[in-house]
C-alpha positions as CSV (number, residue, x, y, z in Angstrom):
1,X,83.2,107.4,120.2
2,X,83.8,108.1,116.9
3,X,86.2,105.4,114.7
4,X,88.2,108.7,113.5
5,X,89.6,109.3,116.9
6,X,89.9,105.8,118.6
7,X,92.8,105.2,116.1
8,X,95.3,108.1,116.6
9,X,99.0,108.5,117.8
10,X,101.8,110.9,117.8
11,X,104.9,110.3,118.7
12,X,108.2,112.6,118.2
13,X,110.0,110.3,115.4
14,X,110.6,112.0,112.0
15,X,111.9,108.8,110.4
16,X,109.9,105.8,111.7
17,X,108.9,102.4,111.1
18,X,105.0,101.5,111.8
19,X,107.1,99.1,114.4
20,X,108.9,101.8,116.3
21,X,106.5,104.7,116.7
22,X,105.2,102.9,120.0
23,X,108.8,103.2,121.3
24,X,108.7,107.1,120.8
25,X,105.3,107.6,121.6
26,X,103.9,110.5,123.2
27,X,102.0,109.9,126.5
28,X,99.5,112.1,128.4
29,X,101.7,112.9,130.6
30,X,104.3,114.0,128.1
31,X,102.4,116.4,127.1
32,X,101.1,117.8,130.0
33,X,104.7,118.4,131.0
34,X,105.5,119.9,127.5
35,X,103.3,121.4,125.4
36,X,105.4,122.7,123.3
37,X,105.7,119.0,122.0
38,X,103.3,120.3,119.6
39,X,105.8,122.5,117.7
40,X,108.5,120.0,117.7
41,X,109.5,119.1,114.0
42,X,109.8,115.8,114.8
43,X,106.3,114.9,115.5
44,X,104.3,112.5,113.8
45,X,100.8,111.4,114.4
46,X,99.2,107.9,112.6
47,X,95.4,108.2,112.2
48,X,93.8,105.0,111.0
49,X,97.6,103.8,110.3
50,X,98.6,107.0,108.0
51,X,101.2,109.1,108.8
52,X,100.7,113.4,109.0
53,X,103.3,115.9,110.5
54,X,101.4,118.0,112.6
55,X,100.4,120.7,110.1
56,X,97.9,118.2,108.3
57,X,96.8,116.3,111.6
58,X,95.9,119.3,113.8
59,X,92.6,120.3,111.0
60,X,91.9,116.7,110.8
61,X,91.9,116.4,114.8
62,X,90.3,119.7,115.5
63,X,87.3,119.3,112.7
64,X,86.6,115.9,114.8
65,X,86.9,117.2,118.4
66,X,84.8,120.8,117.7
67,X,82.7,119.9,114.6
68,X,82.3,116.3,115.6
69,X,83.0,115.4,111.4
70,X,85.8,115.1,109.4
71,X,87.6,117.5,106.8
72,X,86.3,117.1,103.4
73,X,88.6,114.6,101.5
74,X,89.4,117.3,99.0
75,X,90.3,119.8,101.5
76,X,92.7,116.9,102.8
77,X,94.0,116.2,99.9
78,X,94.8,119.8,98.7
79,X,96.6,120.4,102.0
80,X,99.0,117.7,102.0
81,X,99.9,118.2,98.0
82,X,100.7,122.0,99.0
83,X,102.6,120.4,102.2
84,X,104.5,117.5,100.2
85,X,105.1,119.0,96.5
């Protein structure tokens, strides 16, 4: 499996400490039961111990489940500046 995706969470915590996003963690089941978990504002998801709301995680995640290869850096990069001014 590809390093990328063995170190990925999300969890629905908009204000969180690296020590409590396990304690609102989002399980398999969780979202099974609730998709739209996905459109919550709340949720976070740490890959490789960084922090993106969902609108900067879900090209990452997608590029590395379809394409099998990451986003260019730069593409990255430019998202989260126009995310975060």
């Amino acid at each position: 499996m590809d390093l990328f995706l063995q170190y990925y969470n999300i969890t629905l915590f908009l204000f969180l400490f690296a020590e409590t996003f396990s304690k609102f963690a989002v399980t398999f089941e969780d979202l099974c039961s609730n998709p739209s978990l996905l459109t919550d504002p709340k949720l976070v998801v740490r890959i490789n111990e960084r922090y993106y709301n969902w609108q900067i995680a879900a090209p990452m995640l997608l590029s590395h489940v379809v394409f099998e290869k990451p986003l260019k850096k730069v593409t990255m990069v430019e998202k989260e500046e126009r995310q975060n001014p």
